[in-house]
N, C-alpha and C positions, 0 to 999 in steps of 0.2 A: 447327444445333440442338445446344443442350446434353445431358447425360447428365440424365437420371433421376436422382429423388431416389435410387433404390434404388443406383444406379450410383455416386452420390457416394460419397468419401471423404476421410477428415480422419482425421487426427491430431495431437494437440495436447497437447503437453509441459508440464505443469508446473502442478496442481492447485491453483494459488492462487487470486488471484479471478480475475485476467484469465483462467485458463486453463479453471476450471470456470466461468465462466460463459459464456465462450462453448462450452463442452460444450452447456452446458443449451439455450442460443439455439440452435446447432445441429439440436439433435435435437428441439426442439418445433416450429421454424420449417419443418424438413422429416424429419416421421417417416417412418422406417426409414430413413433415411440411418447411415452406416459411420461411425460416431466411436468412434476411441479415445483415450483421456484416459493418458494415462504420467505417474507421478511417482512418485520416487525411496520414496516414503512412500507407506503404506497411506491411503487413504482416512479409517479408524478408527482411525488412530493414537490415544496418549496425548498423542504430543508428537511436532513435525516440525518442521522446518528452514524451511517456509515463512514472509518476510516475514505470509504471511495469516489464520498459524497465530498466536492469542496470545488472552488471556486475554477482555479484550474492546478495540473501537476506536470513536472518535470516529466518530461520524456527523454532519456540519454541510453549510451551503449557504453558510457565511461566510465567502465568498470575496473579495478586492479584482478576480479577473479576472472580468469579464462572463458569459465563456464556460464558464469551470468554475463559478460560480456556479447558473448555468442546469442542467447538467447536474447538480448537488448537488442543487439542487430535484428534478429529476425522479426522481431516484434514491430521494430521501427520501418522494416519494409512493406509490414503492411498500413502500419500507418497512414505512409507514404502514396500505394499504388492502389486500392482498396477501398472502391466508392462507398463504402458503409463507414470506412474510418476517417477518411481523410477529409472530410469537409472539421474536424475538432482537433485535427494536427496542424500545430505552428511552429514551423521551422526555425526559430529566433536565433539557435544557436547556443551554448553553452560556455561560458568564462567562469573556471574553475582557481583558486587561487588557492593555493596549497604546499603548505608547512614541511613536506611527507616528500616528495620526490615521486608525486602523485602523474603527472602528467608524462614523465617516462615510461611508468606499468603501462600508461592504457597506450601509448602509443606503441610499447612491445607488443599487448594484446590486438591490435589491429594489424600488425605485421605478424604475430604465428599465426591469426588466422586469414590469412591470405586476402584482407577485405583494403582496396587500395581506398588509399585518403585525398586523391588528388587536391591535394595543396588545401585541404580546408579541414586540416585538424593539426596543430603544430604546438608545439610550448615556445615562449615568449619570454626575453627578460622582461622582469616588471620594468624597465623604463620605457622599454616600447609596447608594452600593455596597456600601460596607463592611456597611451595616447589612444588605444583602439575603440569605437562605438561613439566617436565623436567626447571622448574622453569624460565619461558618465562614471565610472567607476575611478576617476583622478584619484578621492578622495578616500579612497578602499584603505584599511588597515593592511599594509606590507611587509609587516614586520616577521623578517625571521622566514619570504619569501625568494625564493630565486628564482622558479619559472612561475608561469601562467597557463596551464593549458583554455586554447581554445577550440572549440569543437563548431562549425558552422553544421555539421548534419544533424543535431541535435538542437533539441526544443523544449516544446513544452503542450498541451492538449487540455481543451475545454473538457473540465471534468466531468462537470454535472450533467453540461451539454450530450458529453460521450454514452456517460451511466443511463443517464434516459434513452438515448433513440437505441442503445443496444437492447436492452432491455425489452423496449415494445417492440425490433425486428425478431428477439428470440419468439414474444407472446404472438405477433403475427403466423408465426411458422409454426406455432401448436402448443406451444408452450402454458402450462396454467400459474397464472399469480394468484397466489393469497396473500393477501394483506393478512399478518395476524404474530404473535407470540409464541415462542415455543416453551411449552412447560416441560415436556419430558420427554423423554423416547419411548418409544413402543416396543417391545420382545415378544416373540414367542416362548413354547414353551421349553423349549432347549436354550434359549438366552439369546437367539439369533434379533435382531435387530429387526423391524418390520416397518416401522417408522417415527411418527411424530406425533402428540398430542400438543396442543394449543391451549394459551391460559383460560381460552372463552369452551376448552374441553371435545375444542372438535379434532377427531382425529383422520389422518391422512395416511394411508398406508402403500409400500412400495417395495419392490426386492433388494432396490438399491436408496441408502442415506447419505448422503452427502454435508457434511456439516461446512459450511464454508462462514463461520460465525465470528472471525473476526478476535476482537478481542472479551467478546462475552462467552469465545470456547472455554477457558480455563472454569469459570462458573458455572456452565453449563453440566461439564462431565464432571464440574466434584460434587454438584447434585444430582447427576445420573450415580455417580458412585454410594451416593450415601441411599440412595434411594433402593439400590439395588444390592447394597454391602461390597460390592466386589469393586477392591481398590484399584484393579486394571486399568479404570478408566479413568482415574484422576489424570489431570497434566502434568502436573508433579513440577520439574524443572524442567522441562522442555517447551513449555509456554510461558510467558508472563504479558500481561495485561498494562501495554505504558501509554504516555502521553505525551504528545507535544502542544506548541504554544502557534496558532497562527493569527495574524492579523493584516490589515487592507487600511491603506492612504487613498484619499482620493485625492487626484492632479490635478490642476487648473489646465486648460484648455494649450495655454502658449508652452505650459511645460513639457505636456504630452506628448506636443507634437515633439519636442524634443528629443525624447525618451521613444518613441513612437517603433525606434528598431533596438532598441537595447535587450541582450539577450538573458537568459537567465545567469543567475549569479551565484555561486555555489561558494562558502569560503569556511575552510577548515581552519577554529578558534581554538582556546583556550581549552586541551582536554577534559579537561575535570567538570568541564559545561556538558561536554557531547560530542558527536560527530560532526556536527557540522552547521551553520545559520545558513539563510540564502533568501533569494528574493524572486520572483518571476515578473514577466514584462507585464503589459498592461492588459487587462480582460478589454473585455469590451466597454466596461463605463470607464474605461480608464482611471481603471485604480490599480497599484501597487501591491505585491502580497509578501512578506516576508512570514519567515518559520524561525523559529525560537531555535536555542541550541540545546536547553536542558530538556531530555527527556527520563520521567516521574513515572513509580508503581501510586498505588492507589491502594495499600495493604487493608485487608475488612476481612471480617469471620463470615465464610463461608461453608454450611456443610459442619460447624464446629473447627473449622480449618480456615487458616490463615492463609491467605492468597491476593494477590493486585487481582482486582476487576474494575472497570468503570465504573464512576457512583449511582446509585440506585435509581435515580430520577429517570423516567421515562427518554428524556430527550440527552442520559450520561452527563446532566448538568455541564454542557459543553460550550454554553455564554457565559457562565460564572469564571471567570477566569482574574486571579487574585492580581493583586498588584506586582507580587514577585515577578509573576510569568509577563505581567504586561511590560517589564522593566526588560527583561528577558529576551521580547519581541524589540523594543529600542534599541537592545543592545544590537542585537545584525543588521539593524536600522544605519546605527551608528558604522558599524563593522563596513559596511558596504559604500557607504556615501558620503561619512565624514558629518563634518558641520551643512552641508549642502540637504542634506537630511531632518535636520533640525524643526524647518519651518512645516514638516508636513505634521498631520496630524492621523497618527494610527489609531485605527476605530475597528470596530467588529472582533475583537477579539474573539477564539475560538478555542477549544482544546480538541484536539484529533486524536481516539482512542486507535490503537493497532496493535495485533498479537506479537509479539518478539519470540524471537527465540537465541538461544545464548551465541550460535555460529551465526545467523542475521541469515538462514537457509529458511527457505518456504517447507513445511510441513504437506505432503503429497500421498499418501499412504493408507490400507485399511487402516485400519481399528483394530488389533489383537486383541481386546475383549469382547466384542462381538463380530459374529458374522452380518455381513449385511449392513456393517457401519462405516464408514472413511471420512477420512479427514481432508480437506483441502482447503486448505490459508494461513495465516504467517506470512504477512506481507513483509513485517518487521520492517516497516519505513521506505522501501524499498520497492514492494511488489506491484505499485498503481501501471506502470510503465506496461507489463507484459499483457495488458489486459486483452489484446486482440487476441492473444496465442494460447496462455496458460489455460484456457480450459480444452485444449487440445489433450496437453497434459496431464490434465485428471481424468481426460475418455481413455488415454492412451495406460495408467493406473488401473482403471476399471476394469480396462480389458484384457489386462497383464502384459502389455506391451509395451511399458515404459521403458526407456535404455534402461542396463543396470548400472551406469554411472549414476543416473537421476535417483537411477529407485533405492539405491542405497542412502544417498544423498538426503534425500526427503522423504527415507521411513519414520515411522513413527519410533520406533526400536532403533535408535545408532548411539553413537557414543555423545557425549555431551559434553562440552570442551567448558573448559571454566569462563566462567560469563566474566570475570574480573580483566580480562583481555579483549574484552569486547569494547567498544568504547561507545558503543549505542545502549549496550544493557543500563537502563534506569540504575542509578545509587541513592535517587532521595526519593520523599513520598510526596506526594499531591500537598500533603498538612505542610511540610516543610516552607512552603512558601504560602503561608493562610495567614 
């Protein structure tokens, strides 16, 4: 027989979505259970280091794989019906502009899985595209397009907005936050995993660890590894530690209102940049946000070992952002709006650290070097969307009841496809553009 809910215990490193939501899964699925939630950052920050931390994100189900498709839908339903979510869900709609024959997958993937589109997800030639949203996007790079998908059930969601009130409904409900650092993991004396020590050397101990750390995992376990000699724990190539480029225009008043229903922009460039630039509608000060296409390792001797992690600066030096990557952010500037683009001026530059991995799969799984250790996160660019649901998924992990499509899917131990096929895996360094 198992322990008692009262008797459980968890902790779980790293307040972003993986991390606070399965807080939240946690502690609703069994109250008065022992969770505590660590992360380097207050809760209420201004501003934090997390990949989950930013102005606002794409919410879509516009997937080519079946599988994250599915699970985008589910996500987006609660979104949708789900008074804790849905006051930071905005329905704007997605105009996806794509090189690929992009817009036929996802509309095959919403016809196998039986989810009907009434009339408000179609692909488009670009000449009647152009004209769509009050023809905001006229000015879009079309080169080398033949459709347009657009998606009206998709959007986009108050990020920072979301990451906070989740957060304090998890600490409402029992949840404990520490503000604080994590220096190293805690074992017992058979190696099992027991929990966390902190750089100020306070320790926090639990049956269950949950690392949900973004992309300072890779650093994290090559200095558990060195610390402890046993190379199991390294990430090896199944993580790497990249970056992207974001930045914010602010609008005049008459333009706004212009732009006022324009959906997000999503537009597949030039491969050898990345995957993809794009831009989201307007926050609340009515500002603009565009994302960069090159995404960068940050190679540094870690451990005596070579590995991408963020740079050392407390706050991942995430405002220093060079002139390359500001050119970078211009360029889906440009990519999106043409010369109509020209006269704004993008400011706030930002760099968004997030764990990759070579297939662009979330990592879900124990730890095969310790008992008592798991892994949950690897958003890889990708994972902000599932935030209502995925920690569903790591209780469902915990508990040994994840499918075994997923659980193979998102072991720690599966095959490792070559990242040169990948068109998200980073090719250049952070220096490259210094």
């Amino acid at each position: 027989m198992g322990p008692s809910n009262n008797q459980r215990s968890y902790i779980v490193v790293g307040a972003g979505v993986f991390g606070t939501s399965t807080a939240l899964h946690l502690i609703t699925r069994f109250p008065g259970v022992s969770v505590t939630l660590v992360d380097r950052d207050n809760w209420d920050a201004i501003r934090r280091v997390a990949a989950s931390w930013d102005w606002n994100k794409v919410v879509r189900a516009d997937y080519r794989d079946p599988a994250y498709c599915a699970l985008a839908l589910a996500a987006q339903d609660v979104w949708r019906a789900d008074p804790l979510w849905r006051p930071f869900y905005r329905e704007s709609g997605v105009y996806w502009i794509s090189r690929t024959g992009f817009a036929r997958d996802v509309l095959d993937n919403y016809a196998r899985l039986g989810r009907p589109t009434d009339g408000r997800l179609y692909a488009l030639p670009v000449a009647e595209a152009r004209k769509r949203y009050a023809g905001v996007f006229d000015g879009a790079d079309y080169t080398g397009v033949e459709s347009v998908l657009v998606n009206t059930t998709s959007g986009w969601a108050d990020a920072k907005g979301a990451l906070r009130a989740i957060t304090e409904r998890a600490v409402q409900l029992g949840v404990k936050f520490v503000t604080a650092e994590i220096a190293a993991l805690e074992f017992d004396a058979e190696g099992g995993c027991v929990g966390v020590r902190t750089t100020g050397g306070e320790i926090y101990t639990a049956e269950h660890t949950i690392l949900s750390t973004g992309a300072f995992t890779p650093k994290l376990l090559e200095n558990v590894a060195e610390s402890t000699g046993k190379d199991d724990f390294r990430a090896g190539d199944r993580i790497i530690a990249a970056g992207v480029t974001t930045g914010l225009a602010q609008l005049d008043d008459e333009t706004a209102k212009e732009f006022a229903q324009m959906p997000v922009c999503i537009q597949e460039n030039p491969v050898e940049r990345g995957a993809s630039n794009g831009t989201l509608p307007l926050n609340e000060d009515n500002m603009l946000k565009w994302w960069g296409q090159y995404i960068f390792k940050n190679t540094q001797t870690i451990a005596g070992r070579q590995i991408s992690a963020p740079p050392a600066a407390s706050d991942y030096a995430q405002w220093a952002v060079p002139d390359a990557l500001v050119q970078d952010v211009e360029f889906a500037n440009k990519a999106t709006f043409g010369k109509r683009g020209e006269a704004w001026k993008v400011t706030q530059h930002r760099i968004c650290w997030d764990a990759v991995t070579p297939s662009e799969d979330f990592i879900i799984s124990p730890h095969p070097a310790s008992k008592g250790l798991y892994i949950a996160t690897c958003g890889s660019f990708h994972g902000w969307k599932f935030f209502p649901i995925i920690g569903d998924y790591v209780v469902r992990m915990l508990e040994s009841t994840l499918e075994p499509d997923l659980q193979s899917r998102w072991a720690w131990d599966r095959e490792i496809p070559d990242p040169s096929r990948n068109t998200v895996w980073p090719k250049k360094e952070l220096k490259d553009f210094q």
